[in-house]
C-alpha positions as CSV (number, residue, x, y, z in Angstrom):
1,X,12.3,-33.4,16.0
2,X,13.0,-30.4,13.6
3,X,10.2,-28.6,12.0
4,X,10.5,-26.6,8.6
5,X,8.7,-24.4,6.8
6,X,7.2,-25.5,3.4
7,X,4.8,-22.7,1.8
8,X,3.9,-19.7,2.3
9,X,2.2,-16.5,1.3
10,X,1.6,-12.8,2.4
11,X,-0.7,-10.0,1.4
12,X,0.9,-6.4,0.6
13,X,0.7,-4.7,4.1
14,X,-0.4,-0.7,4.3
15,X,-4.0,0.6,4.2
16,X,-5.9,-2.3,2.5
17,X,-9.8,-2.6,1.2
18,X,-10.4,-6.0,3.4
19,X,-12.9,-5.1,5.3
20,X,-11.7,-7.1,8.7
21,X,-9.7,-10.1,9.5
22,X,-11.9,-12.8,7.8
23,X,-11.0,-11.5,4.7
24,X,-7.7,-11.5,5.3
25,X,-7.5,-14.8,7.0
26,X,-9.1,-15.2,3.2
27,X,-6.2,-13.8,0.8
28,X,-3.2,-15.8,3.3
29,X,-5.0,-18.7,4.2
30,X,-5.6,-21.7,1.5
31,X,-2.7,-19.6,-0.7
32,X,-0.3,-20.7,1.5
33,X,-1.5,-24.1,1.4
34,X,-1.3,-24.5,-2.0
35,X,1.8,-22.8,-1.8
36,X,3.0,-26.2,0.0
37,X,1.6,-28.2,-2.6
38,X,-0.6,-29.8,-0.1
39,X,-4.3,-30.2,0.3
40,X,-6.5,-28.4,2.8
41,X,-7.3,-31.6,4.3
42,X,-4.3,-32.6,4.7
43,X,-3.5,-29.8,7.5
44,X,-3.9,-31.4,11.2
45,X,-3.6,-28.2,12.9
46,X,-4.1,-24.3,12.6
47,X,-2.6,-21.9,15.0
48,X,-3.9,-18.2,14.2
49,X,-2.3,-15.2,15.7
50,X,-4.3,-12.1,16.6
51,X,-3.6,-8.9,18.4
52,X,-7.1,-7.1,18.1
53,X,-7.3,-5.7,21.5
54,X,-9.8,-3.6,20.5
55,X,-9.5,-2.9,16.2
56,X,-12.0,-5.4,15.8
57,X,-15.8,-6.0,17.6
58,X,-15.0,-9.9,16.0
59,X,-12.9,-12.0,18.2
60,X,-13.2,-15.9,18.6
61,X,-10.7,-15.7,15.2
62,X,-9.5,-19.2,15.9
63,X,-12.9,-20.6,14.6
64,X,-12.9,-17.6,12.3
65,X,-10.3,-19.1,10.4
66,X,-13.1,-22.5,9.3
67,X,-14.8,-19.5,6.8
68,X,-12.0,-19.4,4.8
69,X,-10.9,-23.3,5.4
70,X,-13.7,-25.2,6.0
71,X,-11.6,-28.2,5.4
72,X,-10.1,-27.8,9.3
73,X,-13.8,-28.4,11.0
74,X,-13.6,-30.9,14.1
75,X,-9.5,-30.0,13.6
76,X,-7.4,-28.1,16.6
77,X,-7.6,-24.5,16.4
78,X,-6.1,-22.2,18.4
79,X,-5.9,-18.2,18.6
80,X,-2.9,-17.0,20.0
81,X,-1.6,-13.3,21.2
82,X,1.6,-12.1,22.8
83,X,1.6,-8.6,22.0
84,X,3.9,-7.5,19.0
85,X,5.0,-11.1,19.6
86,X,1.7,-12.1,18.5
87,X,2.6,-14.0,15.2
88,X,5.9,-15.9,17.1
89,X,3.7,-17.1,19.3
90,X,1.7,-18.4,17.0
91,X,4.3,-20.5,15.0
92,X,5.9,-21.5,19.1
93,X,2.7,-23.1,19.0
94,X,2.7,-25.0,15.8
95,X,5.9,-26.1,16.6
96,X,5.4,-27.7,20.0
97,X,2.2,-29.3,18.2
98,X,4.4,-30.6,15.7
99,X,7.3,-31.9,18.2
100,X,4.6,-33.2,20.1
101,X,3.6,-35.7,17.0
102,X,0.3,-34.4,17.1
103,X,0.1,-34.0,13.3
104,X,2.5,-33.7,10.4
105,X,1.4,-30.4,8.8
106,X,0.6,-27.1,10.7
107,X,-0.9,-24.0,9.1
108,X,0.1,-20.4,11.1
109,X,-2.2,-17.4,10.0
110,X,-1.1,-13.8,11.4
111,X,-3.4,-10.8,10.5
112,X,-4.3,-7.5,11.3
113,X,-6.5,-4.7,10.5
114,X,-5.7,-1.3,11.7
115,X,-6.1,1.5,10.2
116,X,-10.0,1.6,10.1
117,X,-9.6,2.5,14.2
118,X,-9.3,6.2,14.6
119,X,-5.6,7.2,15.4
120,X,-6.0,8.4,19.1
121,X,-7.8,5.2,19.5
122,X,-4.9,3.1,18.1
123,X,-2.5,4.5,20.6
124,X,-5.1,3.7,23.6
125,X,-5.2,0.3,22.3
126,X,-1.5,-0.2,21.8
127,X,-1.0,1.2,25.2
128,X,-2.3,-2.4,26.9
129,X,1.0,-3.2,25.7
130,X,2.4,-1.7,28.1
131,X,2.4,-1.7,32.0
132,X,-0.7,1.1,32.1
133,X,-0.5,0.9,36.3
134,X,2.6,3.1,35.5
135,X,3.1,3.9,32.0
136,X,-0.8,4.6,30.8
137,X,-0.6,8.2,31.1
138,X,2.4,8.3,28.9
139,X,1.7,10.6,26.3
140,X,1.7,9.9,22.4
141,X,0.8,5.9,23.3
142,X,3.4,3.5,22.7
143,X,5.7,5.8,20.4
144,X,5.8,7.9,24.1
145,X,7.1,4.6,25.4
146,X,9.9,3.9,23.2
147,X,11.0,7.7,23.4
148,X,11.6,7.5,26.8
149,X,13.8,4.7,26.2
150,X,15.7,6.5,23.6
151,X,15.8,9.4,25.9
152,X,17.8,7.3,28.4
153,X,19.9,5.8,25.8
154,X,20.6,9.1,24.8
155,X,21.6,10.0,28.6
156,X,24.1,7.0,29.5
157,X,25.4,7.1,25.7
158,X,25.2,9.9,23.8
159,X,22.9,11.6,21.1
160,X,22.4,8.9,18.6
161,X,20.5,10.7,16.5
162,X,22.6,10.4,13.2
163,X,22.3,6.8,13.9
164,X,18.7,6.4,14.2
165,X,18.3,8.5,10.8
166,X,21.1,5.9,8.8
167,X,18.8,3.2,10.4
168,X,15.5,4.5,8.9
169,X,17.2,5.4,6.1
170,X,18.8,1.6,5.3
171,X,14.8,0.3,6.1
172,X,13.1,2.6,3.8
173,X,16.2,1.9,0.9
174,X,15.7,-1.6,1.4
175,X,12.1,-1.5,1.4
176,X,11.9,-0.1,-2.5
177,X,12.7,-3.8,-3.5
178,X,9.8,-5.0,-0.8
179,X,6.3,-5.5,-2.9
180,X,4.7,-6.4,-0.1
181,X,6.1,-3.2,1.9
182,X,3.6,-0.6,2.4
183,X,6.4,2.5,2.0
184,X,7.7,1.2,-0.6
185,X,10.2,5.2,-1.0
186,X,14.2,5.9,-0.2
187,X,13.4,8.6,1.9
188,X,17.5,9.2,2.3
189,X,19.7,10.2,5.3
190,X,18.9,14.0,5.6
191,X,15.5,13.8,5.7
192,X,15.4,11.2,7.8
193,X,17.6,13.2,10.1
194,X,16.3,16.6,10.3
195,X,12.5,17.4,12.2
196,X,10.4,18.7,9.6
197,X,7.0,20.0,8.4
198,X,6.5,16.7,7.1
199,X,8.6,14.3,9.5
200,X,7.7,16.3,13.2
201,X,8.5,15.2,16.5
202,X,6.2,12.3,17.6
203,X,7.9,11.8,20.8
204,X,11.1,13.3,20.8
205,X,13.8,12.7,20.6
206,X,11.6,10.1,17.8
207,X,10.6,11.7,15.1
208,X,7.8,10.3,12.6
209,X,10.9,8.7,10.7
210,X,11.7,6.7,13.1
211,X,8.4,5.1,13.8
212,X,6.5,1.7,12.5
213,X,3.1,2.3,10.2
214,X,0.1,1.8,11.4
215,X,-1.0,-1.6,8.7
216,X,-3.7,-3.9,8.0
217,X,-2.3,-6.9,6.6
218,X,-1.8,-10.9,6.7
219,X,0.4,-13.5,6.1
220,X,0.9,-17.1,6.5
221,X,3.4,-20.2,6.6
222,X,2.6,-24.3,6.2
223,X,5.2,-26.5,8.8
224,X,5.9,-29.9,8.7
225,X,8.0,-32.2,10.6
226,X,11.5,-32.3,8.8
227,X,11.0,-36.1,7.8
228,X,8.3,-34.8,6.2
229,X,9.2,-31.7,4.3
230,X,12.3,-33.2,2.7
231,X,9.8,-34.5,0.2
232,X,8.7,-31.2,-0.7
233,X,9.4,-28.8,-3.2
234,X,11.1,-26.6,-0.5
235,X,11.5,-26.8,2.9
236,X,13.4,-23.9,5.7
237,X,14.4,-25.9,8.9
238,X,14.3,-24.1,12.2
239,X,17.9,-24.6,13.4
240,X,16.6,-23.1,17.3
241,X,13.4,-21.5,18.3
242,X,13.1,-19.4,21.2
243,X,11.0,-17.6,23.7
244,X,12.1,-15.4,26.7
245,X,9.8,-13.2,28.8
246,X,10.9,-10.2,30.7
247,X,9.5,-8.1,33.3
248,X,7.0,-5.8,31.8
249,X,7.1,-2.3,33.9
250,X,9.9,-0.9,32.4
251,X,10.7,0.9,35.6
252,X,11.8,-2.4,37.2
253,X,14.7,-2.9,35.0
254,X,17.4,-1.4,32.9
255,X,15.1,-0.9,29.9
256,X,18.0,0.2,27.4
257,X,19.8,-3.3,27.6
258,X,17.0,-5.1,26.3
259,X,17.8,-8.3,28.3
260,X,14.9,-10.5,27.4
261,X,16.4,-9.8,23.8
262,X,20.1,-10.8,25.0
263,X,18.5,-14.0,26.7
264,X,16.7,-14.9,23.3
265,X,19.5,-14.4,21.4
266,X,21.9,-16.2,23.4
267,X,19.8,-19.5,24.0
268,X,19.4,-19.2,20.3
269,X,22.7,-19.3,19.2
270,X,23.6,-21.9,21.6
271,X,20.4,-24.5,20.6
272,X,22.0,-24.0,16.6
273,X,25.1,-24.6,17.6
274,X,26.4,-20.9,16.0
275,X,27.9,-18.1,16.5
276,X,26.2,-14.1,15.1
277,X,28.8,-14.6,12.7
278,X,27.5,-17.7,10.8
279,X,24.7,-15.8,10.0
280,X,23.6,-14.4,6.2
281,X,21.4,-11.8,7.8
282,X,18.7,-11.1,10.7
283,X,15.2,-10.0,10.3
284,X,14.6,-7.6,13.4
285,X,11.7,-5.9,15.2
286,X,12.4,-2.5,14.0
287,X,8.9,-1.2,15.6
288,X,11.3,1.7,16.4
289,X,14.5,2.8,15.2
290,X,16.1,3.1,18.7
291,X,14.7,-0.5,18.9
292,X,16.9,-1.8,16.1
293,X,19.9,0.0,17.7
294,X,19.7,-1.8,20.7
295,X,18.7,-4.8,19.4
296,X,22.4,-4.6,17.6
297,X,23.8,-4.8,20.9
298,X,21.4,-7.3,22.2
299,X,22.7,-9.8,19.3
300,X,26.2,-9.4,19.9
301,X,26.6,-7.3,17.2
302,X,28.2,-4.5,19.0
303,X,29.2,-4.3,22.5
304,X,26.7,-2.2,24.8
305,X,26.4,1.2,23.7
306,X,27.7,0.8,20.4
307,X,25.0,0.2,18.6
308,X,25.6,3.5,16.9
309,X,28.8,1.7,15.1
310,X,27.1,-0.6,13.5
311,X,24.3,1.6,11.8
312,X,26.6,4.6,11.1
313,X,29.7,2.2,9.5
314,X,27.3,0.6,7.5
315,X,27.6,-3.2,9.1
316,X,23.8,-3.8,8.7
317,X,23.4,-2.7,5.0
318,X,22.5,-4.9,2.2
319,X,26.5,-5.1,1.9
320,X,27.2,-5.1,4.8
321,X,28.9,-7.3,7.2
322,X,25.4,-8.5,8.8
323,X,22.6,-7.3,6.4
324,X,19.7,-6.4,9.3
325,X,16.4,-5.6,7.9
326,X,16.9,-6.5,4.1
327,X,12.9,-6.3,3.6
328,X,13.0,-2.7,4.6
329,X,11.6,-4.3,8.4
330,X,8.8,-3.2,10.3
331,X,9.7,0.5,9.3
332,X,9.1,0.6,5.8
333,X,7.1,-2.9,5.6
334,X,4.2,-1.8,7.5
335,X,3.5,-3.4,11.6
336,X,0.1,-5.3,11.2
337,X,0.4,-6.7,15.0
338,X,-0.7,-9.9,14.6
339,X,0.4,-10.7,11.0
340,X,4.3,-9.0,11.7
341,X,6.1,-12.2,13.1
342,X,5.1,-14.5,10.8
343,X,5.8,-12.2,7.7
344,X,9.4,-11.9,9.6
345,X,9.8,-15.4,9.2
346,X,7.9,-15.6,5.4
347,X,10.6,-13.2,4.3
348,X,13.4,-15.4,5.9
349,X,12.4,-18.1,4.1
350,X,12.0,-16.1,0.8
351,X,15.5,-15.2,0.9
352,X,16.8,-18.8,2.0
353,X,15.1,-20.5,-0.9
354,X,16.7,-18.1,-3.9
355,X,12.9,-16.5,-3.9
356,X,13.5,-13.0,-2.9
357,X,12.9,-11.3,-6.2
358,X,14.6,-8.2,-5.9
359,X,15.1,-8.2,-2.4
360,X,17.4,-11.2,-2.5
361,X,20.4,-11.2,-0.7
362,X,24.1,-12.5,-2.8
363,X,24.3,-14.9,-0.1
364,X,21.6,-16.1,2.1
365,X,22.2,-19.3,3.9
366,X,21.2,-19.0,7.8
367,X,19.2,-16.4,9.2
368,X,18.3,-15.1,12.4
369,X,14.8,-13.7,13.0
370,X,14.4,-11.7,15.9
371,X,10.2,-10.4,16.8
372,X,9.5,-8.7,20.3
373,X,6.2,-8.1,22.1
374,X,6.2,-4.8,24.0
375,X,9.0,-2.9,25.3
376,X,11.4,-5.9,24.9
377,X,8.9,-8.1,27.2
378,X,7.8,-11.2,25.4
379,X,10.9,-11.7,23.1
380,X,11.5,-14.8,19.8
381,X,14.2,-15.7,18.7
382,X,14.1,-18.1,15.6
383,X,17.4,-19.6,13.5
384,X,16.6,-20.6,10.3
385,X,18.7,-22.5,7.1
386,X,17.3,-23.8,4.2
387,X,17.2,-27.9,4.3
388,X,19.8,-29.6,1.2
């Protein structure tokens, strides 16, 4: 059985006045619901992914979710967390419950809230992430991890630092047209590229540029069994869902070739039956711009150490031969852990149902969503068309 997506919604992401994640779960919750054209009761299942990991004293945000839905008391709940990954899992989860005939509709919640934490605190937090027996003393927390990767990409292939800066340049461009993006500014090429007073070296060779936002934020999706969503309003079937986990010390395995995203990606393409080419465009974990890069080559986009190619000839532009990132990503969107996967697939959906506003795409008929926990450790791969 094939599940879709049916409804939807999603909170702007950036600094926000909710005070934690209950009010979140608040503003994402029944919205999306409604935004199914269902009734609360009708929902069988909630699956609700949360980082935390520390932002929050609150945990137990399974149950949380009944303050905002009462409607789901004595109904499965379930809190789920996988890093980054957090919000795939989630929806993994709703879809197994789904496949399983457990119900016929399944609500997914992802939230965050972040930026109340003090920064030094943040990066200690995002740190558990990582694989702290070796990489805890890194300095400048998770950004320090994902500079020593672009350091070693930077030693087998080159200085790819033009391409990094066209990468955070096409996100930030692309996330003007985002409302729900919390840099919502075309920063440009230049100063993207250049170290300055106001974009410094965070850990070189990454500059502040080239690094996610620290967000609060929320969003959330309705599934249904495909016999039951093509009597809805709108419906996104899942062509191929996937999950492959990797080794997580970075030091026991060639950390630049990303192969748990490779692995994804391939079993992906092979459960839908396609080929990168029958795409419309990807959605990608951009949590980093050296990420994306790789990530090119992970796809099949490029062959290894290309991924420079593809950023620099403009392949992944709005106009481009494989538009990646067309709501600005994780760069310019904003990273709310647990709320970024399910936006990923929220904003998928936007464009395959005509409902992009300004972001939409000239043609948007298949996607590929691609969301990664830790340095390319728990890794989702999702393909995605819209149903009639």
């Amino acid at each position: 059985m094939t599940a879709c997506i049916i409804g939807w919604a999603h909170t702007p992401f950036g600094k926000l006045d909710d005070p934690d994640i209950e009010s979140l779960f608040g503003r994402v919750a029944r919205a999306a619901i409604e935004d199914a054209g269902i009734g609360a009761a009708e929902v069988d299942g909630a699956f609700v992914g949360v980082f935390n990991g520390g932002f929050s004293k609150q945990d137990f945000f399974a149950s949380l979710l009944l303050q905002s839905v009462p409607e789901l008391r004595f109904k499965p709940t379930t809190r789920y967390e996988n890093a980054c990954a957090t919000g795939s899992a989630a929806i993994h989860g709703a879809l197994d419950f789904l496949a399983a005939g457990r119900g016929r509709f399944a609500l997914v919640v992802g939230a965050e809230k972040m930026t109340a934490t003090p920064g030094p605190q943040i990066g200690d937090i995002l740190l558990g992430a990582s694989y702290r027996k070796d990489e805890g003393e890194i300095p400048a927390g998770f950004a320090g991890v994902f500079g020593r990767i672009a350091e070693s990409y930077f030693q087998r292939h080159g200085d790819q630092s033009d391409a990094l800066a066209a990468i955070a340049a096409k996100n930030h461009k692309n996330g003007v047209a985002n409302p729900y993006a919390q840099m919502r500014k075309d920063l440009g090429f230049a100063f993207c590229r250049a170290e300055s007073e106001r974009n410094p070296f965070v850990a070189p060779p990454l500059k502040r540029t080239d690094c996610s936002l620290v967000s609060d934020g929320a969003a959330a999706l309705i599934l249904a069994d495909e016999e039951t969503a093509r009597g809805m309003a709108k419906a996104v079937r899942f062509r191929a869902a996937v999950q492959a986990t990797d080794l997580m010390p970075i030091a026991q395995r060639d950390v630049i070739r990303f192969e748990g995203a490779r692995a994804a990606w391939g079993q992906a393409l092979g459960q839908a039956g396609m080929a990168l080419s029958d795409l419309s465009f990807v959605e990608t974990h951009d949590c980093f711009t050296v990420a994306e890069l790789i990530e090119y080559e992970a796809m099949g986009l490029v062959p290894e150490g290309q991924g420079a190619r593809a950023a620099l000839e403009g392949w992944t532009a709005k106009d481009g031969r494989l538009p990646v990132n067309p709501s600005g990503g994780l760069k310019s969107k904003g990273h709310p852990i647990g709320a970024t996967g399910v936006s990923m697939h929220v904003l998928a959906a936007m464009q395959l149902t005509g409902t992009a506003g300004d972001m939409q795409l000239p043609k948007a008929d298949r996607a590929g969503v691609f969301n990664m926990g830790g340095a390319a450790v728990a890794n989702y791969c999702s393909i995605l068309e819209r149903v009639g």
